[in-house]
PDBQT receptor file of N, H, CA, C and O in Angstrom, charges set to zero:
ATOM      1  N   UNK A   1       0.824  -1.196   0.000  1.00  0.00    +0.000 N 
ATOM      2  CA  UNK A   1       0.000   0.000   0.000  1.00  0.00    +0.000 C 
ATOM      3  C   UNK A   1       0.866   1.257   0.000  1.00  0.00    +0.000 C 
ATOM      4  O   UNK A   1       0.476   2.363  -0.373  1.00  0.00    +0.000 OA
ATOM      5  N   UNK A   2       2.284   0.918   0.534  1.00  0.00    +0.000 N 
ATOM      6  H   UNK A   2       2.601   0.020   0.837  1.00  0.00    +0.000 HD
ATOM      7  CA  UNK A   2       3.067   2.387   0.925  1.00  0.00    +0.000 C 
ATOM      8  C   UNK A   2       3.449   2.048  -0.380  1.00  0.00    +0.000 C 
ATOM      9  O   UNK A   2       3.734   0.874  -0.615  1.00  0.00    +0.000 OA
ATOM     10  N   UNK A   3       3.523   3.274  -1.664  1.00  0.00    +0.000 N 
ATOM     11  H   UNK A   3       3.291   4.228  -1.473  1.00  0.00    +0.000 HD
ATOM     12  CA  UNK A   3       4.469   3.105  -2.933  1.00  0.00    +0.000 C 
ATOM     13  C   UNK A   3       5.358   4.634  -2.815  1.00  0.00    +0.000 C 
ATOM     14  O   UNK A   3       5.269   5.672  -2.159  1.00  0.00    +0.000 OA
ATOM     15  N   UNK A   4       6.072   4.173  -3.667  1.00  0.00    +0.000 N 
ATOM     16  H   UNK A   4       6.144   3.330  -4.200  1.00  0.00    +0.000 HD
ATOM     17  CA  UNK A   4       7.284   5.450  -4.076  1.00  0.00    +0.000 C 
ATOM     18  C   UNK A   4       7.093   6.726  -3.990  1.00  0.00    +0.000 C 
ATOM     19  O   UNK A   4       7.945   7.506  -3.564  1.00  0.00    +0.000 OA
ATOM     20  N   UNK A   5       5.511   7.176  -4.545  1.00  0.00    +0.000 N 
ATOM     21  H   UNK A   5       4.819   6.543  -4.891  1.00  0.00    +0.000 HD
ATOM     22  CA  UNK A   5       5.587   8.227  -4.536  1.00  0.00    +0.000 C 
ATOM     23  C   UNK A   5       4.939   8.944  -3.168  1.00  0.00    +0.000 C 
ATOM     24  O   UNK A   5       4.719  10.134  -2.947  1.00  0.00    +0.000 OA
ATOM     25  N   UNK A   6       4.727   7.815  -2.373  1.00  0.00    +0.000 N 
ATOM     26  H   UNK A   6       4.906   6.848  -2.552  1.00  0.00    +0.000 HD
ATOM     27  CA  UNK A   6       4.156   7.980  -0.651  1.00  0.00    +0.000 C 
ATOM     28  C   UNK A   6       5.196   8.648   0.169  1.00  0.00    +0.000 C 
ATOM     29  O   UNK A   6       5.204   9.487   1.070  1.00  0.00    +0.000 OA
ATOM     30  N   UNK A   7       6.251   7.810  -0.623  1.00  0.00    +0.000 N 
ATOM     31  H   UNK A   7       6.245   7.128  -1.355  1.00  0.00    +0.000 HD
ATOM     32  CA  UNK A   7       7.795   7.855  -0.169  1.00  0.00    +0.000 C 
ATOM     33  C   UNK A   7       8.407   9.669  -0.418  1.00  0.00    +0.000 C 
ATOM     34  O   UNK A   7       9.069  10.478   0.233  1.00  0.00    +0.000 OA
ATOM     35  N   UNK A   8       7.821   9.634  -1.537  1.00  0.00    +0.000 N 
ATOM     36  H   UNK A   8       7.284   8.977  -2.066  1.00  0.00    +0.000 HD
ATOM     37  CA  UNK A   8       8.474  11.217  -2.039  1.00  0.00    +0.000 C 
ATOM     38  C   UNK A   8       7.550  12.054  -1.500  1.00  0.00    +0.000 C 
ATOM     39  O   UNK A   8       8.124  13.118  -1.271  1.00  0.00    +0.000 OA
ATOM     40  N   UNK A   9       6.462  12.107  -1.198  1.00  0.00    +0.000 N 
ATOM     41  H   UNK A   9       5.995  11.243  -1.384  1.00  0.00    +0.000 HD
ATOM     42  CA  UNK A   9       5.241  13.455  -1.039  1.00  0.00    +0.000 C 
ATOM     43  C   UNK A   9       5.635  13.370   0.839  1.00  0.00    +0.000 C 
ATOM     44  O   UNK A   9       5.065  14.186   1.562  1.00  0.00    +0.000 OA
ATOM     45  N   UNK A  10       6.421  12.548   1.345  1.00  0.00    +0.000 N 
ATOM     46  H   UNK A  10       6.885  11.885   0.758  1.00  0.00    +0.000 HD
ATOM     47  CA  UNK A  10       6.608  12.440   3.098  1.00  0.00    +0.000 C 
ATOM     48  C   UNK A  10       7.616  13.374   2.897  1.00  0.00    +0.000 C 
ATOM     49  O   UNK A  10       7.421  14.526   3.285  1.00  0.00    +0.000 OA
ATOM     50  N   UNK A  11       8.892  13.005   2.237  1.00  0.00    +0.000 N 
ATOM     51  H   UNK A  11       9.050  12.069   1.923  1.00  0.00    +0.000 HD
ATOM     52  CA  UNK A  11      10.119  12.997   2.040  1.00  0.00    +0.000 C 
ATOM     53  C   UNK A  11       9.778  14.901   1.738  1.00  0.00    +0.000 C 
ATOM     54  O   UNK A  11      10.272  15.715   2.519  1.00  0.00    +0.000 OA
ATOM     55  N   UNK A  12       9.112  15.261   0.824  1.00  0.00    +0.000 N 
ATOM     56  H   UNK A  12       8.711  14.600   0.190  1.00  0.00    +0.000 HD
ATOM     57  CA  UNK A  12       8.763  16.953   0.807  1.00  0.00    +0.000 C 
ATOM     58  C   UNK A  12       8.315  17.311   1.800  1.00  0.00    +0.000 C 
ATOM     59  O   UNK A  12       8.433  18.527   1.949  1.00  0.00    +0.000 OA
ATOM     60  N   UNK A  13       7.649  16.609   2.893  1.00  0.00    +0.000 N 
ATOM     61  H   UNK A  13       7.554  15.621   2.772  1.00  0.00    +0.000 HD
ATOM     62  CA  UNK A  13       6.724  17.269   3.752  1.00  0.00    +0.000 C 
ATOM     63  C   UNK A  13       7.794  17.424   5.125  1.00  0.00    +0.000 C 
ATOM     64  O   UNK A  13       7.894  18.364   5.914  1.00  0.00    +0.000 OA
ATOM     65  N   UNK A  14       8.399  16.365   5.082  1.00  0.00    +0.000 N 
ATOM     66  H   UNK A  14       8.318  15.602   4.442  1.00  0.00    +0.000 HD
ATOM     67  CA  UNK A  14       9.952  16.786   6.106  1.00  0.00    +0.000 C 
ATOM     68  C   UNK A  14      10.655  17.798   6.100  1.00  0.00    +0.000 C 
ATOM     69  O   UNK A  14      10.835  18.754   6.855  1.00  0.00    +0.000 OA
ATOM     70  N   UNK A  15      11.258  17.255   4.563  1.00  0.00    +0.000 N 
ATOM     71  H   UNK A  15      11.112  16.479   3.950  1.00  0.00    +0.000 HD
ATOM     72  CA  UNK A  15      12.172  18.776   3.931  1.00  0.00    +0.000 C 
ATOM     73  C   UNK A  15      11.601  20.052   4.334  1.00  0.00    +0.000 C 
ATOM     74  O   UNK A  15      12.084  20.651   5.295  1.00  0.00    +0.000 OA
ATOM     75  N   UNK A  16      10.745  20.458   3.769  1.00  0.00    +0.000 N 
ATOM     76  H   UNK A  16      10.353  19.972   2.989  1.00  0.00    +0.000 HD
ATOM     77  CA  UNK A  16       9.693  21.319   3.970  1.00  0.00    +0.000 C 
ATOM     78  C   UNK A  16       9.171  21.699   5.663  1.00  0.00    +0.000 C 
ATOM     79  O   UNK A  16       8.630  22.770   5.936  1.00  0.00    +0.000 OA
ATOM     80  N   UNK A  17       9.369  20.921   6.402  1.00  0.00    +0.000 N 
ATOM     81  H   UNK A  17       9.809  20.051   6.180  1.00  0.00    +0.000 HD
ATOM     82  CA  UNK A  17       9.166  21.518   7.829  1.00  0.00    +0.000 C 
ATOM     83  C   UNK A  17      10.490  21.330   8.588  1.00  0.00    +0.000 C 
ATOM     84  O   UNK A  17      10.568  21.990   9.624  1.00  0.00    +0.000 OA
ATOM     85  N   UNK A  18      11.687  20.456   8.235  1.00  0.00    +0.000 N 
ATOM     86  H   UNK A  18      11.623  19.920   7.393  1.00  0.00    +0.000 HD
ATOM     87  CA  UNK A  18      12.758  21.121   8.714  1.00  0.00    +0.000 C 
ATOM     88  C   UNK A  18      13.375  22.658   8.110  1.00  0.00    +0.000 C 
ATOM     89  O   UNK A  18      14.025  23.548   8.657  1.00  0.00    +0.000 OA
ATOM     90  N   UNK A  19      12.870  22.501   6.818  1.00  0.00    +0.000 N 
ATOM     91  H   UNK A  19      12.342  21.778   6.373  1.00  0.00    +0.000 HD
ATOM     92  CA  UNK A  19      13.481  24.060   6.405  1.00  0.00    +0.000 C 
ATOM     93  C   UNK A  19      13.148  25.161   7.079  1.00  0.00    +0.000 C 
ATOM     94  O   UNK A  19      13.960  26.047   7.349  1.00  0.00    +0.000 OA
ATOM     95  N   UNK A  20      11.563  25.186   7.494  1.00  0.00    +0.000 N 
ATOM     96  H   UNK A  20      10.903  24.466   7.275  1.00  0.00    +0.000 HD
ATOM     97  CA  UNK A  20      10.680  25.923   8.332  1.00  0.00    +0.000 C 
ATOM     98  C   UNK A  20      10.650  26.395   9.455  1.00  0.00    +0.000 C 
ATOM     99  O   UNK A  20      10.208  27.453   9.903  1.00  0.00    +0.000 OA
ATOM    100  N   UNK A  21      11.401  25.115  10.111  1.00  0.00    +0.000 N 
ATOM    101  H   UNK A  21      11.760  24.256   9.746  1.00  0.00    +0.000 HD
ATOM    102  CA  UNK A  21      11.955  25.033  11.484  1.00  0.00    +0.000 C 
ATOM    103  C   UNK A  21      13.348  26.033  11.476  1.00  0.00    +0.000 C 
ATOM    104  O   UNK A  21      13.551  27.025  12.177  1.00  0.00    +0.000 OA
ATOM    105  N   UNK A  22      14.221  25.433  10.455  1.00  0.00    +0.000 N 
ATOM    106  H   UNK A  22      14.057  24.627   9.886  1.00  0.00    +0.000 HD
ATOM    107  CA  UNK A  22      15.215  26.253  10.416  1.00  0.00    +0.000 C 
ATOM    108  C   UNK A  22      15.637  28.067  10.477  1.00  0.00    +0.000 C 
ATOM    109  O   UNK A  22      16.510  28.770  10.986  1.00  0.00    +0.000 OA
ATOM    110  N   UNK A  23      14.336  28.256   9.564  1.00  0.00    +0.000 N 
ATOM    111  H   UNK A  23      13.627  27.685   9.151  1.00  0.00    +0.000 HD
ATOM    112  CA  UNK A  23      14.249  29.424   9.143  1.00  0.00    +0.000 C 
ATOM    113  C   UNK A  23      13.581  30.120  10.409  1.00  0.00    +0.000 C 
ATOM    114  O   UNK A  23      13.969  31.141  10.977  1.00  0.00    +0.000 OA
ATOM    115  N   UNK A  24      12.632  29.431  10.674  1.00  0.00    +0.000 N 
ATOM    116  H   UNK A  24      12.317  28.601  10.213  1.00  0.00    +0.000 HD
ATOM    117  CA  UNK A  24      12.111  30.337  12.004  1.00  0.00    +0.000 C 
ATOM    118  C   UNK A  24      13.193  30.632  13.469  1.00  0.00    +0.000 C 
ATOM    119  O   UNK A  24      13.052  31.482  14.349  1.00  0.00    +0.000 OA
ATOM    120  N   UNK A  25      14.325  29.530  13.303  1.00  0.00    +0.000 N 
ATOM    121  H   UNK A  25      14.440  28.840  12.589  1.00  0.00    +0.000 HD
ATOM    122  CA  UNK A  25      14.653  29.894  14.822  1.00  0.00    +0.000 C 
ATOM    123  C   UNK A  25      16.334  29.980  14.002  1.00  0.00    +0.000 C 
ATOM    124  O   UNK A  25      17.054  29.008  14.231  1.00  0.00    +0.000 OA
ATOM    125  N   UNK A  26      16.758  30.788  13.344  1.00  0.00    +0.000 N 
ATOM    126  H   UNK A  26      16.173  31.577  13.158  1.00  0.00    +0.000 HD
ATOM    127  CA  UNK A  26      17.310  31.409  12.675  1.00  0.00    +0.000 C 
ATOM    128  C   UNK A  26      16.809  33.256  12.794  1.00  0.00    +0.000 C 
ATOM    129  O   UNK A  26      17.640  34.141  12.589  1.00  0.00    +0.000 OA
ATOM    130  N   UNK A  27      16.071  33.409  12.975  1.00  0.00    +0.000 N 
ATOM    131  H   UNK A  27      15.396  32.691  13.142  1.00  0.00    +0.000 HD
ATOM    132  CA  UNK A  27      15.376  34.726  12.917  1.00  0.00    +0.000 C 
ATOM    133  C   UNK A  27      14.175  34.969  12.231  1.00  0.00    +0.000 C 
ATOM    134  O   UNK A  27      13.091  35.474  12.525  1.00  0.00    +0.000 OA
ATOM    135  N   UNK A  28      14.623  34.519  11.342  1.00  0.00    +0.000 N 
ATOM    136  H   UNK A  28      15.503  34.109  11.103  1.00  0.00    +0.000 HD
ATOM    137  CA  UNK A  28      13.442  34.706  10.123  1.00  0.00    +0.000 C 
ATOM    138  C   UNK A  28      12.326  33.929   9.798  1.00  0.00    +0.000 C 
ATOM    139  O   UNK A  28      12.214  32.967   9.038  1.00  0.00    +0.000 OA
ATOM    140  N   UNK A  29      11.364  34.629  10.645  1.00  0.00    +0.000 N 
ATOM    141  H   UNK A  29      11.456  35.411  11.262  1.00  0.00    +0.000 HD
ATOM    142  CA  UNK A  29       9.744  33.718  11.206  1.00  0.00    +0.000 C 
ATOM    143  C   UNK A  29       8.891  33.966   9.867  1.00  0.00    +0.000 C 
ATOM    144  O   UNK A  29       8.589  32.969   9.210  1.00  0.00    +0.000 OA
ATOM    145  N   UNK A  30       8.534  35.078   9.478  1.00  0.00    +0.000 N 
ATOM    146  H   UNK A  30       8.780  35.888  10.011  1.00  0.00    +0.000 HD
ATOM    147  CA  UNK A  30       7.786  35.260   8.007  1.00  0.00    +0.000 C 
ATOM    148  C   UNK A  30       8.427  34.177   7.219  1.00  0.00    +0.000 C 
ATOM    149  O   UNK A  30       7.743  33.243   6.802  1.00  0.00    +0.000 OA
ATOM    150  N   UNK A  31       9.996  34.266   6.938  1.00  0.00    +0.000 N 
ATOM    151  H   UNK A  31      10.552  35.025   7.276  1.00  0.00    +0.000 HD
ATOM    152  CA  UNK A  31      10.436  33.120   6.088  1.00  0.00    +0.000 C 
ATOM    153  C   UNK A  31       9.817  31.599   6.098  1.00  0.00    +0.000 C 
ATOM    154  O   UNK A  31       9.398  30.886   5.186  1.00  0.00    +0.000 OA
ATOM    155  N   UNK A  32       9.931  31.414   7.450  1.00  0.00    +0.000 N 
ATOM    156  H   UNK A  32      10.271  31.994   8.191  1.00  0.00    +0.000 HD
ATOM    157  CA  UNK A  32       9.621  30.290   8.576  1.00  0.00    +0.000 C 
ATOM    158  C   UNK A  32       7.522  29.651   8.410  1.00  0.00    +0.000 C 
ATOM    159  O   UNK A  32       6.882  28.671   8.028  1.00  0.00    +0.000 OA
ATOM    160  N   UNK A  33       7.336  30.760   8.886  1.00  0.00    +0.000 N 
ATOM    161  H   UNK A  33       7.855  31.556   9.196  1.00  0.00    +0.000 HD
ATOM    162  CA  UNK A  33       5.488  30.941   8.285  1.00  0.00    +0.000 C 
ATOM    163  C   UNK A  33       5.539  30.490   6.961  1.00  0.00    +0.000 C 
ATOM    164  O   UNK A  33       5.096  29.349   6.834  1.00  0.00    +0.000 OA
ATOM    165  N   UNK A  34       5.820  30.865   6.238  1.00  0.00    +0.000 N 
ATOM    166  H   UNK A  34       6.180  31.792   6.341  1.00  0.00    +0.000 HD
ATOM    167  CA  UNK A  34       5.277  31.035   4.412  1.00  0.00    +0.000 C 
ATOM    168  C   UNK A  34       5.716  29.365   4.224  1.00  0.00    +0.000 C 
ATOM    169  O   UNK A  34       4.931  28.702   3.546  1.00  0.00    +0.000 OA
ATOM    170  N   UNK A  35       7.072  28.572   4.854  1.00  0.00    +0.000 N 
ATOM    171  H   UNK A  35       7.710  29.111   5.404  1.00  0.00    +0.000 HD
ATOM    172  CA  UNK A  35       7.401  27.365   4.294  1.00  0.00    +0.000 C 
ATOM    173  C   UNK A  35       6.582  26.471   5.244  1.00  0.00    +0.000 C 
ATOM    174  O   UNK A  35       6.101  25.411   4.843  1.00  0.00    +0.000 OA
ATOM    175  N   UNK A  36       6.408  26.968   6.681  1.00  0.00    +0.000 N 
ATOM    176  H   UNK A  36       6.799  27.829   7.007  1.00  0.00    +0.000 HD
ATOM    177  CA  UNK A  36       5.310  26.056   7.372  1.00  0.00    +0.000 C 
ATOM    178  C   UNK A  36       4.482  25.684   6.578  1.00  0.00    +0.000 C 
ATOM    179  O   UNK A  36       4.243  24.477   6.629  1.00  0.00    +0.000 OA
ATOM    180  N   UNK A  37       3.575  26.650   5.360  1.00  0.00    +0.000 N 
ATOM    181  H   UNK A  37       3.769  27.630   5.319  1.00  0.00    +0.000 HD
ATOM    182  CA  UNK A  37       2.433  26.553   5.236  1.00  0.00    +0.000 C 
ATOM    183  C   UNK A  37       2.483  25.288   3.927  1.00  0.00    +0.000 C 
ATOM    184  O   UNK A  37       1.485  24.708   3.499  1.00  0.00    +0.000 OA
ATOM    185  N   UNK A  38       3.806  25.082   3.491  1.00  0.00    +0.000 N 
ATOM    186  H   UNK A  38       4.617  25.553   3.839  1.00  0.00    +0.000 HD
ATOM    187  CA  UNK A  38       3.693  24.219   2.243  1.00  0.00    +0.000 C 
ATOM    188  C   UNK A  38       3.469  22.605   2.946  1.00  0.00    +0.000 C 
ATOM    189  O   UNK A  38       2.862  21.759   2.290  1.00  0.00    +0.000 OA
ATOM    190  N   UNK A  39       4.010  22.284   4.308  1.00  0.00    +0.000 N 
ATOM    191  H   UNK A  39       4.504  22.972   4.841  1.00  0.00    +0.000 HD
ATOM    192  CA  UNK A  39       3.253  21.492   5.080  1.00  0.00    +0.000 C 
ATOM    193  C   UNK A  39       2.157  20.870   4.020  1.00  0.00    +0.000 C 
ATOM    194  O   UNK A  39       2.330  20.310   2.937  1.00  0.00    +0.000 OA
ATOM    195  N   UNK A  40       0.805  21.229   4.851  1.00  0.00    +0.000 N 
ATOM    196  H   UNK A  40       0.665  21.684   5.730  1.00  0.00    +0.000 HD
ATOM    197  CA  UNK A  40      -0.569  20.773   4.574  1.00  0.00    +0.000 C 
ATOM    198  C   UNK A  40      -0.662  20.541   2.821  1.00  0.00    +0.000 C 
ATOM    199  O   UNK A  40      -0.914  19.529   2.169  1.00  0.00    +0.000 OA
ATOM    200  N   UNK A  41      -0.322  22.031   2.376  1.00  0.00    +0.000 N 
ATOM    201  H   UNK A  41      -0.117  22.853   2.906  1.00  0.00    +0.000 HD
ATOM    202  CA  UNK A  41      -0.687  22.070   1.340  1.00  0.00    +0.000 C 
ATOM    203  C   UNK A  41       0.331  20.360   0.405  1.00  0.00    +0.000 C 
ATOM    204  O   UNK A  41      -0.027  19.432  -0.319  1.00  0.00    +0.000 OA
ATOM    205  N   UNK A  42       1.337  20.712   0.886  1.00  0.00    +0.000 N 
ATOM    206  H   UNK A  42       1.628  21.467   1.475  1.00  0.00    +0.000 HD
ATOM    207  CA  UNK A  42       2.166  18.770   0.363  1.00  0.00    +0.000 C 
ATOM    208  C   UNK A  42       1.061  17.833   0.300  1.00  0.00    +0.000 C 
ATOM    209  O   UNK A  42       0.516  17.461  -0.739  1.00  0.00    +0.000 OA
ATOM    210  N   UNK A  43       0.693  17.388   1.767  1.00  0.00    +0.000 N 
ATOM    211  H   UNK A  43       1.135  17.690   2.612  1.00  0.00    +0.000 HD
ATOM    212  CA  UNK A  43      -0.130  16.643   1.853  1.00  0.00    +0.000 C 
ATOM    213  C   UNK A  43      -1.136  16.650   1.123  1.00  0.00    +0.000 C 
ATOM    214  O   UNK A  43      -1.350  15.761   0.299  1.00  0.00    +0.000 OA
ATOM    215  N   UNK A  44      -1.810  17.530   1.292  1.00  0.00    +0.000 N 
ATOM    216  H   UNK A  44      -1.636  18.252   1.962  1.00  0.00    +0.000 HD
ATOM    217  CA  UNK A  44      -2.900  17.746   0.456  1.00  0.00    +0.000 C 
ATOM    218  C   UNK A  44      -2.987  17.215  -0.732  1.00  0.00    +0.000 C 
ATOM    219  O   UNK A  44      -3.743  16.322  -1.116  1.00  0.00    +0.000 OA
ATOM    220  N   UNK A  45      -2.101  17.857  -1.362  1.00  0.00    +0.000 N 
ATOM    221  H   UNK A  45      -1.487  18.582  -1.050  1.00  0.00    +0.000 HD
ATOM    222  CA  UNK A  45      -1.791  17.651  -2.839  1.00  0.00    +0.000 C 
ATOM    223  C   UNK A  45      -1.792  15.757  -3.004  1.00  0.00    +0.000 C 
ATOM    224  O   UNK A  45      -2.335  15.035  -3.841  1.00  0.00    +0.000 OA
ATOM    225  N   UNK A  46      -0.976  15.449  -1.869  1.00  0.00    +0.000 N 
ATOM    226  H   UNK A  46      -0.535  16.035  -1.189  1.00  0.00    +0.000 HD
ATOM    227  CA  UNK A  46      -0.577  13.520  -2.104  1.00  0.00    +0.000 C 
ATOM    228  C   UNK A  46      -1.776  13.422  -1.925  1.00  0.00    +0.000 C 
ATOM    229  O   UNK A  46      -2.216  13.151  -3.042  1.00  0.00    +0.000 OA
ATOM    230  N   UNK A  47      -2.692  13.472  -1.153  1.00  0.00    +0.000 N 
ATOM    231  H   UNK A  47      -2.334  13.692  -0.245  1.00  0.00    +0.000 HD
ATOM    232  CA  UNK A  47      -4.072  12.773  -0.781  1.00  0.00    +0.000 C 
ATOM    233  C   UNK A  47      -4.871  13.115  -1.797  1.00  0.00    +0.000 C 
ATOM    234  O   UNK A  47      -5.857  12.383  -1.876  1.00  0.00    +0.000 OA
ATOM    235  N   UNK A  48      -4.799  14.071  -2.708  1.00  0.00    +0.000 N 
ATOM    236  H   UNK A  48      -3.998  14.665  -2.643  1.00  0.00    +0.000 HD
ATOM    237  CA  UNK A  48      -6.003  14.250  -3.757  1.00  0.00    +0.000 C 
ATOM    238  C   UNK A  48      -5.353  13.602  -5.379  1.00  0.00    +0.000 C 
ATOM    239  O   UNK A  48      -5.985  13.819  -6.413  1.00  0.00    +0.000 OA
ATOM    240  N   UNK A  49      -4.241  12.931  -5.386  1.00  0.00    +0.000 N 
ATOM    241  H   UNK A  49      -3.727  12.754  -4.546  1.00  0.00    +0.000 HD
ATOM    242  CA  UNK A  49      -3.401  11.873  -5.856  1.00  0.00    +0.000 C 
ATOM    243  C   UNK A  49      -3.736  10.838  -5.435  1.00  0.00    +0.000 C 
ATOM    244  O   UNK A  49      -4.619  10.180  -5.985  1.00  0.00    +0.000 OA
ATOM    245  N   UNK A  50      -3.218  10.516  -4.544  1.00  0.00    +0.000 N 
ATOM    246  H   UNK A  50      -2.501  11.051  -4.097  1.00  0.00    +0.000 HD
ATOM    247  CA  UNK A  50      -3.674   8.922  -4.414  1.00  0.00    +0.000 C 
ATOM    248  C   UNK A  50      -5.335   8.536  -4.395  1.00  0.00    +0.000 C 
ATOM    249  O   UNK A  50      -5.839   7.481  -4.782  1.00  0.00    +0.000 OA
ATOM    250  N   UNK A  51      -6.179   9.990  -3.694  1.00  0.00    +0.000 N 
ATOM    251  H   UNK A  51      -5.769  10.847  -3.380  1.00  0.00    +0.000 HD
ATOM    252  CA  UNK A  51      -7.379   9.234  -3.687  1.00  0.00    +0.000 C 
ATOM    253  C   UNK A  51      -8.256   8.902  -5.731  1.00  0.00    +0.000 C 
ATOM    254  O   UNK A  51      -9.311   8.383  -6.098  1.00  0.00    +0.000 OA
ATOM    255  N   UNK A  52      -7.094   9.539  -6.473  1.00  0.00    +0.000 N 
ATOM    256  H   UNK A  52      -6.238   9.960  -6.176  1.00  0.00    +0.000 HD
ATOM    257  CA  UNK A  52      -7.654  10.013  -7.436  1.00  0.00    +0.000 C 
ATOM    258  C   UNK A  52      -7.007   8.720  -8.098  1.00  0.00    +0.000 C 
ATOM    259  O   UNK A  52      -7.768   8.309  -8.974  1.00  0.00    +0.000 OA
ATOM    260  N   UNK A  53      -5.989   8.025  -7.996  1.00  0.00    +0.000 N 
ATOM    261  H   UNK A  53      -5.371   8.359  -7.285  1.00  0.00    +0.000 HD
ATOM    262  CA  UNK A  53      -5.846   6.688  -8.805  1.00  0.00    +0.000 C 
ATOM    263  C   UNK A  53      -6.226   5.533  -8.017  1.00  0.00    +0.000 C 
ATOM    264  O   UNK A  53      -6.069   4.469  -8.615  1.00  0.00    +0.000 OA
ATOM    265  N   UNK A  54      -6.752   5.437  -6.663  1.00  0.00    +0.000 N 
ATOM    266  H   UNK A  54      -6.880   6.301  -6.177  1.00  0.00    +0.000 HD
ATOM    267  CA  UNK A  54      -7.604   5.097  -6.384  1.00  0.00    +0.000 C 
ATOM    268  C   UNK A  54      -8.992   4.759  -6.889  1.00  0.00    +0.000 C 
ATOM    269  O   UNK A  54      -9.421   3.613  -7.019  1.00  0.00    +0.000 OA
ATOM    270  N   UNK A  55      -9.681   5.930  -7.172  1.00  0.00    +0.000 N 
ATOM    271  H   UNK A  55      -9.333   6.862  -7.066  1.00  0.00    +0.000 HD
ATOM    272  CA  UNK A  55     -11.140   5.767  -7.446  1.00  0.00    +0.000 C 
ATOM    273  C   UNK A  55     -10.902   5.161  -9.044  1.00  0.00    +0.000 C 
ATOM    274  O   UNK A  55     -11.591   4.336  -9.645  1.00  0.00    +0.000 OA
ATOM    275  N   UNK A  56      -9.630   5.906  -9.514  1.00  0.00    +0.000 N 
ATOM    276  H   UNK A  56      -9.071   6.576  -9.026  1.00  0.00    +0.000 HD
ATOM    277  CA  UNK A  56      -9.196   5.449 -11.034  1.00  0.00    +0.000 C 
ATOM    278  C   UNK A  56      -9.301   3.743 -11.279  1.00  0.00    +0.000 C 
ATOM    279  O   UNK A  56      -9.531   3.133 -12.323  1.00  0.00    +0.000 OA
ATOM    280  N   UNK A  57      -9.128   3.405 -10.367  1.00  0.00    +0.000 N 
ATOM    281  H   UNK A  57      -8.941   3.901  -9.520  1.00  0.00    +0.000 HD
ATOM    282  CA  UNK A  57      -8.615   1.795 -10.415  1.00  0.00    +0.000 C 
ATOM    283  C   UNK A  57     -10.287   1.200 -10.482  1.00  0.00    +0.000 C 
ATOM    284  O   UNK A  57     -10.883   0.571 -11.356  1.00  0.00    +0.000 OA
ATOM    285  N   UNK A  58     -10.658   1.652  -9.311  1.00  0.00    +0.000 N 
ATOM    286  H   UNK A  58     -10.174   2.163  -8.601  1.00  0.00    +0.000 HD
ATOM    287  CA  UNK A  58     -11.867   1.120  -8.748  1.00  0.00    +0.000 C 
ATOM    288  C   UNK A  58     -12.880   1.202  -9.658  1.00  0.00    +0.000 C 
ATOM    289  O   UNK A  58     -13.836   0.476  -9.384  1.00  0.00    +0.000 OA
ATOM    290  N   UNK A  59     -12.993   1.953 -10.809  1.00  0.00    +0.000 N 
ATOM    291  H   UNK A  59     -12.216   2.542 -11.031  1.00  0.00    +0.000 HD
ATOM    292  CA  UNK A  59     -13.434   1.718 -12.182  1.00  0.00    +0.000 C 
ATOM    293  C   UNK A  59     -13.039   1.077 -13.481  1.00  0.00    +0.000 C 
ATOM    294  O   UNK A  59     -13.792   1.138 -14.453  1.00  0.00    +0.000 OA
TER     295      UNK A  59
């Protein structure tokens, strides 16, 4: 059930909140905010992917 590209859309969502992390306690919190927010939106994006070759299959 876990495939490759489960592997890559995590693998952004890390990147993406250690950078966030970085940036915020570095000084630079706006920097820090704006990359927090690609977070969800990652996810997001994987879940409306997978649910979409999902339903693909299931037809």
């Amino acid at each position: 059930m876990f495939k490759l590209s489960d592997f890559f859309i995590m693998l952004a969502v890390a990147v993406s909140f250690a950078v966030s992390g970085l940036l915020w306690f570095e000084g630079k919190q706006l920097e820090g905010l704006f990359t927090a927010i690609w977070v969800p939106s990652i996810l997001a994006f994987g879940i409306y992917f997978k649910l979409s070759s999902l339903l693909a299959r299931r037809d």
